[in-house]
The first five atom37 places (N, CA, C, CB, O) and aatype in JSON, in Angstrom:
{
  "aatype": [20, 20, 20, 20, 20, 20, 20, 20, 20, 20, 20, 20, 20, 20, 20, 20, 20, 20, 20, 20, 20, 20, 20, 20, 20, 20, 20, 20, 20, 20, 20, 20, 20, 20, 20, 20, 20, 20, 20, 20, 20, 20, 20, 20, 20, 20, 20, 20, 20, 20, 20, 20, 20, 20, 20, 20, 20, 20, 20, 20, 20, 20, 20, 20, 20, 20, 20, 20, 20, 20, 20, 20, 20, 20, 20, 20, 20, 20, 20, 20, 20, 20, 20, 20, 20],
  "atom_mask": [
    [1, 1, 1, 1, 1],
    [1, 1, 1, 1, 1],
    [1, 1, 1, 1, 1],
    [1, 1, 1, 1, 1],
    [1, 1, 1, 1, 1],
    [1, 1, 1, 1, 1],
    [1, 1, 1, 1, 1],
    [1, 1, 1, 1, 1],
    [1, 1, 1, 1, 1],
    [1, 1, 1, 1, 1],
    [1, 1, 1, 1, 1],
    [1, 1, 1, 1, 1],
    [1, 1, 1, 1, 1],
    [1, 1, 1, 1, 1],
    [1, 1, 1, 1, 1],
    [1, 1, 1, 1, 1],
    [1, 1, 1, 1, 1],
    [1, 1, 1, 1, 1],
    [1, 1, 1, 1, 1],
    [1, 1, 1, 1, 1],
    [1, 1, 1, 1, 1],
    [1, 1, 1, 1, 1],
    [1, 1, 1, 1, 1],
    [1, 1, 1, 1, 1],
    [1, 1, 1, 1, 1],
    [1, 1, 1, 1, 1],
    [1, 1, 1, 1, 1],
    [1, 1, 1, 1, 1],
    [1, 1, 1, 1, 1],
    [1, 1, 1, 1, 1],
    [1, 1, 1, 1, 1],
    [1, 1, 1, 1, 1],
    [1, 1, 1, 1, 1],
    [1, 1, 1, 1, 1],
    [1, 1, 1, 1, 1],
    [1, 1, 1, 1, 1],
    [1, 1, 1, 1, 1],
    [1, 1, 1, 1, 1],
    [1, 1, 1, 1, 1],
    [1, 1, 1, 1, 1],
    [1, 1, 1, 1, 1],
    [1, 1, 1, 1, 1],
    [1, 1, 1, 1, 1],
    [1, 1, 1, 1, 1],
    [1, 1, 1, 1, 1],
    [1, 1, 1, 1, 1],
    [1, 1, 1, 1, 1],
    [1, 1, 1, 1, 1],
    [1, 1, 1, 1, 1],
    [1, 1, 1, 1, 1],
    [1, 1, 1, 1, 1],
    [1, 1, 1, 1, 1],
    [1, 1, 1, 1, 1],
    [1, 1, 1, 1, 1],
    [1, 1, 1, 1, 1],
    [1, 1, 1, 1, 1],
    [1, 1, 1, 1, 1],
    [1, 1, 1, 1, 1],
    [1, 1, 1, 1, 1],
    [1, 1, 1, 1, 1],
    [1, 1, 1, 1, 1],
    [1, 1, 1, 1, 1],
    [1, 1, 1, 1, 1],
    [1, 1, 1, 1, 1],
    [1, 1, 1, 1, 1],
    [1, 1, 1, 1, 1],
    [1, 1, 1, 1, 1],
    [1, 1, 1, 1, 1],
    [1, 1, 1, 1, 1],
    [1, 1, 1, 1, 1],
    [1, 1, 1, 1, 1],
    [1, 1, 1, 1, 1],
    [1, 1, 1, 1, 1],
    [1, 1, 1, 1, 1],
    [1, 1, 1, 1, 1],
    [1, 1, 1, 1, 1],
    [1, 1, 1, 1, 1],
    [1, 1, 1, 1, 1],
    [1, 1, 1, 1, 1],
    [1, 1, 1, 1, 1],
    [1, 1, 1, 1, 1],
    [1, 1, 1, 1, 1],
    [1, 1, 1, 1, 1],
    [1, 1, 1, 1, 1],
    [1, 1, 1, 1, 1]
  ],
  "atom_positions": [
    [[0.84, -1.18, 0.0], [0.0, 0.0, 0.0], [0.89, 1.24, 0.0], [-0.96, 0.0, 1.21], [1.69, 1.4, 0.92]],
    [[0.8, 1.92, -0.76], [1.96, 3.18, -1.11], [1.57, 4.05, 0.1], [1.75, 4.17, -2.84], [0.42, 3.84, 0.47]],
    [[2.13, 4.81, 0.69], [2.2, 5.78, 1.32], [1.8, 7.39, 1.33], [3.04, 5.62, 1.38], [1.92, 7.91, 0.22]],
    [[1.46, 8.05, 2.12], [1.13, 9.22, 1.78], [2.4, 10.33, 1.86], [-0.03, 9.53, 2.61], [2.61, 10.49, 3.06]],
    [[3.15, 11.0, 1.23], [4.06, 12.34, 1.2], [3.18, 13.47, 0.59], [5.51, 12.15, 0.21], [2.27, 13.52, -0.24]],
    [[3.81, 14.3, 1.35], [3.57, 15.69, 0.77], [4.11, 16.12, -0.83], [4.28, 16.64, 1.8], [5.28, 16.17, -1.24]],
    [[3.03, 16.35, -1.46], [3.31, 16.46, -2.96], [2.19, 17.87, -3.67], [2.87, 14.66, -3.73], [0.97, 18.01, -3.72]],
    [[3.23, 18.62, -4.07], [3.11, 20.25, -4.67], [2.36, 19.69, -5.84], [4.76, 21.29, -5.14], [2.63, 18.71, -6.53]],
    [[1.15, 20.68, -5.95], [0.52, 20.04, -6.96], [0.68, 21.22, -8.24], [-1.1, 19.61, -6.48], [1.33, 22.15, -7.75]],
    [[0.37, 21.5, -9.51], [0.39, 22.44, -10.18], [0.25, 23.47, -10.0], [-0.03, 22.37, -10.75], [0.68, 24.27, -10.83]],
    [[-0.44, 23.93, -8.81], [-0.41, 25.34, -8.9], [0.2, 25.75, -7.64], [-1.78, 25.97, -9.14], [0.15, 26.86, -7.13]],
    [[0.84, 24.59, -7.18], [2.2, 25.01, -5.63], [1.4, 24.48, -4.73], [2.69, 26.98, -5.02], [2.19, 24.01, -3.91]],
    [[0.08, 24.19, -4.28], [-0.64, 23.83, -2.84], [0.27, 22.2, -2.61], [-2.85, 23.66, -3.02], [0.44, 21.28, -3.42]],
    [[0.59, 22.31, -1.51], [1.21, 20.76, -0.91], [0.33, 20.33, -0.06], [2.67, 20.73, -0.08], [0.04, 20.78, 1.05]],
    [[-0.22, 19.1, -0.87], [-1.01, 18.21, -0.53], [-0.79, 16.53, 0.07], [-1.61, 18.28, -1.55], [-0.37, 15.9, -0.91]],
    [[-0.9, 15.61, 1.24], [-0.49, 14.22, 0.9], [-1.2, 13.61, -0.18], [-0.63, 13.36, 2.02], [-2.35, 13.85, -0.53]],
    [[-0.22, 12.62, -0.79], [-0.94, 11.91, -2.03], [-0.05, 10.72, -1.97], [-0.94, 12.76, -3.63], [1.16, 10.75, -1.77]],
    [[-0.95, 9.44, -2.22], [0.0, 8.21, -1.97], [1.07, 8.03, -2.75], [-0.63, 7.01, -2.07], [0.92, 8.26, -3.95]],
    [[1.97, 7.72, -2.41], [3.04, 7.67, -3.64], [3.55, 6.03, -3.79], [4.53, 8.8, -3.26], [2.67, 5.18, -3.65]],
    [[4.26, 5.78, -3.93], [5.05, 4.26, -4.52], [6.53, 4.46, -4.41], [4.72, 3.86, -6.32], [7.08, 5.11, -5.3]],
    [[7.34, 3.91, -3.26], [8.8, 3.64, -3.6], [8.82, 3.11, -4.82], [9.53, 2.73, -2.68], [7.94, 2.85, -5.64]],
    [[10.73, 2.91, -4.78], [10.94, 1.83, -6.21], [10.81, 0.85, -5.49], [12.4, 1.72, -7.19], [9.99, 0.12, -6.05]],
    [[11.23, 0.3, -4.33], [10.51, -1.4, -3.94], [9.25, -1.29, -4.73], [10.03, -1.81, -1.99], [9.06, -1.77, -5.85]],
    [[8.43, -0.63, -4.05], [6.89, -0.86, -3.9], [6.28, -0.71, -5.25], [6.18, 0.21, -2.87], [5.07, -0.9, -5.32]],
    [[7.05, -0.36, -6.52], [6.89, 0.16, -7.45], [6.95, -0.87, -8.71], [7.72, 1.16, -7.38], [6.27, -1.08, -9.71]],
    [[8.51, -1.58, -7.91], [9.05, -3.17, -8.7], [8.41, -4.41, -8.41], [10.53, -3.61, -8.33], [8.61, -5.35, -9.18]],
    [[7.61, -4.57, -7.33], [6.77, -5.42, -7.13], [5.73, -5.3, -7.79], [6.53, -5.53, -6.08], [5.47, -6.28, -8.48]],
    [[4.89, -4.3, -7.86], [3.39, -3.96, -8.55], [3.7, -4.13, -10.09], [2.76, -2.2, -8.2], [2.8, -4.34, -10.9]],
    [[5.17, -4.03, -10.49], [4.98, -4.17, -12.05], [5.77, -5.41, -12.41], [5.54, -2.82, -12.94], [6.0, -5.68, -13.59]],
    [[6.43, -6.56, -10.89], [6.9, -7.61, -11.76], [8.46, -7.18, -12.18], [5.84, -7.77, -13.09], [8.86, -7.69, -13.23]],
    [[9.23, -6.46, -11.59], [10.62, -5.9, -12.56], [11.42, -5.79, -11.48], [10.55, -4.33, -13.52], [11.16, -5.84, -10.28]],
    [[12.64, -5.59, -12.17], [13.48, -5.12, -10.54], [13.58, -3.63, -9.93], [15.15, -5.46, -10.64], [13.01, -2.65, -10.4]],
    [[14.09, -3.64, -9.25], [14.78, -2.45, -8.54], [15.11, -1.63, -9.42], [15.93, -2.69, -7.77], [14.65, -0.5, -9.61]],
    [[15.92, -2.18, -9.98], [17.38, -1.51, -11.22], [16.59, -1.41, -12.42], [19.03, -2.78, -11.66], [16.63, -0.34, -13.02]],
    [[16.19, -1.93, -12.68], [14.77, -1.93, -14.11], [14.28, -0.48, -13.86], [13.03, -3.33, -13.84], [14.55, 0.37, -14.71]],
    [[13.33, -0.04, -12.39], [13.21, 0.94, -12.29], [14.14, 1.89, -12.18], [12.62, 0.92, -11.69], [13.68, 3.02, -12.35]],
    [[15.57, 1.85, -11.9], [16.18, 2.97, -11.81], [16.92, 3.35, -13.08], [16.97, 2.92, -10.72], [17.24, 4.49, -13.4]],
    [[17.16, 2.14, -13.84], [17.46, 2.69, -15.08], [16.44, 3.36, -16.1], [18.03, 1.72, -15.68], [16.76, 4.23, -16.9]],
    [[15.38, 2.94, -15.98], [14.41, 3.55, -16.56], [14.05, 5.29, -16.48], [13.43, 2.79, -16.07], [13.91, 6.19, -17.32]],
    [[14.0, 5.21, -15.08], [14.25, 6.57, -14.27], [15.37, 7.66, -15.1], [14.96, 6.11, -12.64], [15.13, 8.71, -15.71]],
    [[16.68, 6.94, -14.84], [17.74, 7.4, -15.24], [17.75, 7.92, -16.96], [18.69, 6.32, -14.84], [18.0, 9.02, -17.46]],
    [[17.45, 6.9, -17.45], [17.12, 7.4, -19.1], [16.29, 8.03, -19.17], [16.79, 6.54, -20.13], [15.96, 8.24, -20.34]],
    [[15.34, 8.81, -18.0], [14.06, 9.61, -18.44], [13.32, 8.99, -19.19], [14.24, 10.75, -19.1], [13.21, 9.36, -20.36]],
    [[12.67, 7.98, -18.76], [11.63, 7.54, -19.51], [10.18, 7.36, -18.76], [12.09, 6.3, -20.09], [9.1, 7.04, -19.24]],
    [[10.51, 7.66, -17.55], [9.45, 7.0, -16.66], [9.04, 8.49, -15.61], [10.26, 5.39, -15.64], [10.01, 9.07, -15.14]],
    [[7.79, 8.99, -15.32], [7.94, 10.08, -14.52], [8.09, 9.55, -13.2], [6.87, 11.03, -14.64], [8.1, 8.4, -12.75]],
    [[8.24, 10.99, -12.57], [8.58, 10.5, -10.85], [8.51, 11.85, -10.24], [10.34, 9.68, -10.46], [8.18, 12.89, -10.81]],
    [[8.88, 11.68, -8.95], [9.1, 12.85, -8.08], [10.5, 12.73, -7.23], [7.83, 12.97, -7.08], [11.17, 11.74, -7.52]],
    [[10.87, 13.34, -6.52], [11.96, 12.97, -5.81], [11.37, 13.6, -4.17], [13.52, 13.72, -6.57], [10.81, 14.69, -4.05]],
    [[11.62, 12.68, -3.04], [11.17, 12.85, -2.04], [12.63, 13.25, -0.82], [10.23, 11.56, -1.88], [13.74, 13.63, -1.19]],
    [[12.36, 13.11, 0.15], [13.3, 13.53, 0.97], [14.69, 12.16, 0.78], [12.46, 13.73, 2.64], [14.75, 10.99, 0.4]],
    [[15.85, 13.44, 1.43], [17.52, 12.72, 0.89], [17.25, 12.21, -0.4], [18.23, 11.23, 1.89], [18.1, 11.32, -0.43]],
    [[16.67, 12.15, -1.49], [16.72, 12.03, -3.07], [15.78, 10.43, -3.41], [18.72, 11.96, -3.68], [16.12, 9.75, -4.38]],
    [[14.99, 10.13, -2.79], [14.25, 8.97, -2.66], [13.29, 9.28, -3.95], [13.5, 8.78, -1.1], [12.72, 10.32, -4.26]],
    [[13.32, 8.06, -4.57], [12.18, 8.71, -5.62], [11.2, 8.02, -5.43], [12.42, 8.72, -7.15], [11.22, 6.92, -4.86]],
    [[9.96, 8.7, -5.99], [8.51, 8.33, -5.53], [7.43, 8.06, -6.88], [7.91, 9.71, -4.55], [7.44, 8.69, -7.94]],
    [[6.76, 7.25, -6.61], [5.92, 7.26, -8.14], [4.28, 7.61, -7.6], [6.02, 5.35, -9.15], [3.89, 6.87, -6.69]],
    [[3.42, 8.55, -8.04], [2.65, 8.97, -7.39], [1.42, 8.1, -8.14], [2.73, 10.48, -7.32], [1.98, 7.54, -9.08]],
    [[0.02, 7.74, -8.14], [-0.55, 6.81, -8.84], [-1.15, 7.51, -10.31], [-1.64, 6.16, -7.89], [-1.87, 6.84, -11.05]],
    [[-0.88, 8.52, -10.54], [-1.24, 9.3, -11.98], [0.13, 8.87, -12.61], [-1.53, 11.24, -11.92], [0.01, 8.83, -13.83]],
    [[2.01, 8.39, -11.99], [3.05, 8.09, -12.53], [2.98, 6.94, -13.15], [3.92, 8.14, -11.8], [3.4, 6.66, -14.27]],
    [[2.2, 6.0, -12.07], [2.0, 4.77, -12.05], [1.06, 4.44, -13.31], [1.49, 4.42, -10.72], [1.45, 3.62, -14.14]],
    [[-0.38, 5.18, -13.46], [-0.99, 5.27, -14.43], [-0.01, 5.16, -16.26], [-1.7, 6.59, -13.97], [-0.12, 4.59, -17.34]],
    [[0.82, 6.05, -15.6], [1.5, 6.7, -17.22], [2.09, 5.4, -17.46], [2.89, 8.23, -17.27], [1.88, 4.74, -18.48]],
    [[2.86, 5.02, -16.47], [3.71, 3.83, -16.63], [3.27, 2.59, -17.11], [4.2, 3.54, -15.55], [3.96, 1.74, -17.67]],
    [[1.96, 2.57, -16.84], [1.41, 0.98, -17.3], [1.17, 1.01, -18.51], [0.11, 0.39, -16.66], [1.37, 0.05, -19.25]],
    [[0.58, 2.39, -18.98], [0.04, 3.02, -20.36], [1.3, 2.79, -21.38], [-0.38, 4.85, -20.19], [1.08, 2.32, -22.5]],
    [[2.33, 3.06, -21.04], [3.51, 2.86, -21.53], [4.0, 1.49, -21.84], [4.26, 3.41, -20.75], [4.47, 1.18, -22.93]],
    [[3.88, 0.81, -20.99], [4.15, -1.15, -21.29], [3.38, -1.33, -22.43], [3.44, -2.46, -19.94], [3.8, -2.16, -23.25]],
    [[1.9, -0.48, -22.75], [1.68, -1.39, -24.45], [1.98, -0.33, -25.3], [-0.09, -2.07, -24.98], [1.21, -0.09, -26.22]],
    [[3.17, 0.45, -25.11], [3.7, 1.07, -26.69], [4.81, 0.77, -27.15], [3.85, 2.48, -26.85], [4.97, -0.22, -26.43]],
    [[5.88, 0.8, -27.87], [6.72, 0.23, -28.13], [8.15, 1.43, -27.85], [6.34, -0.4, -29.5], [8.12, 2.66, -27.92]],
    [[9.26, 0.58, -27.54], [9.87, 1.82, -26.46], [11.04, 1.03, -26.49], [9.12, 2.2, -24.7], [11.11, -0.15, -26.13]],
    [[12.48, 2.11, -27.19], [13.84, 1.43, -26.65], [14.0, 1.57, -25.64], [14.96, 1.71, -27.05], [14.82, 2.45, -25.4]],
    [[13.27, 0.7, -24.19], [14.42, 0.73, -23.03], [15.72, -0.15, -22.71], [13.76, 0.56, -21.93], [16.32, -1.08, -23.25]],
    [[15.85, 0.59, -21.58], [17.29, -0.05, -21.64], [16.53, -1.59, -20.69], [18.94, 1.18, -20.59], [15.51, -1.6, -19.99]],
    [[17.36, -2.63, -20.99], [17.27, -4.01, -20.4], [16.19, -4.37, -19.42], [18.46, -4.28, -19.74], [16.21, -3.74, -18.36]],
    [[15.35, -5.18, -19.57], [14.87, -5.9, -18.52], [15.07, -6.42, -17.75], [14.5, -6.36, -18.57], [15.73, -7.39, -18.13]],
    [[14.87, -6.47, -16.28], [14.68, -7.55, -15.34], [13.99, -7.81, -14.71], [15.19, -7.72, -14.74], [13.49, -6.96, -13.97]],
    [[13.54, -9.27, -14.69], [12.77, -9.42, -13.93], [12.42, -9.7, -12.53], [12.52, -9.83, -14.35], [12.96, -10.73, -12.13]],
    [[11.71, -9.13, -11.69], [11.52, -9.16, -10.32], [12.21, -10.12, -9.97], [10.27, -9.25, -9.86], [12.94, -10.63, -10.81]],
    [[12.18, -10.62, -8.65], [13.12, -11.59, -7.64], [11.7, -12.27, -6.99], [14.39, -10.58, -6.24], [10.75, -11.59, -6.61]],
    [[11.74, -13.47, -6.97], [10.87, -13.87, -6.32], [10.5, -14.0, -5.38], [10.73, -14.35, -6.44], [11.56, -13.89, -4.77]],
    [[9.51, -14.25, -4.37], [9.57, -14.21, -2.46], [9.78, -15.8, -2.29], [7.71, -13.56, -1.41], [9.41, -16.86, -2.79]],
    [[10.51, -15.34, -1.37], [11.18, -17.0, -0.95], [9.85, -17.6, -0.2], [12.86, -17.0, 0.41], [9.86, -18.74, 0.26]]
  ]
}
């Protein structure tokens, strides 16, 4: 269950809104850690950045992101999640 942070909305009001670690982010889509951070890293994926540089995926990110799995897209490498023991 993602969490609530304080998140500036378009016109500056800071509001809580649930957001998504990259754990919490790589589980819900099946991928790894690093899947998400390279993705991140190439700018391909939106985000926010939360306190000490934590990044956050808010569920309108999350939205974009799934929307994105059925278009066709050079990313960089796949991996896939780790399984629970």
């Amino acid at each position: 269950m993602p969490a609530p942070y304080p998140i500036a909305d378009p016109s500056g009001a800071i509001r809580p809104e649930p957001c998504y670690d990259v754990t919490e982010l790589a589980t819900l889509l099946g991928v790894s850690d690093r899947t998400i951070r390279r993705r991140v890293s190439a700018e391909l994926w939106p985000y926010v950045r939360g306190k000490g540089g934590r990044l956050l995926f808010t569920r309108e990110h999350v939205r974009l992101i799934v929307r994105a799995f059925n278009e066709t897209h050079d990313y960089p490498a796949h991996e896939p999640g780790r399984e629970a023991p």
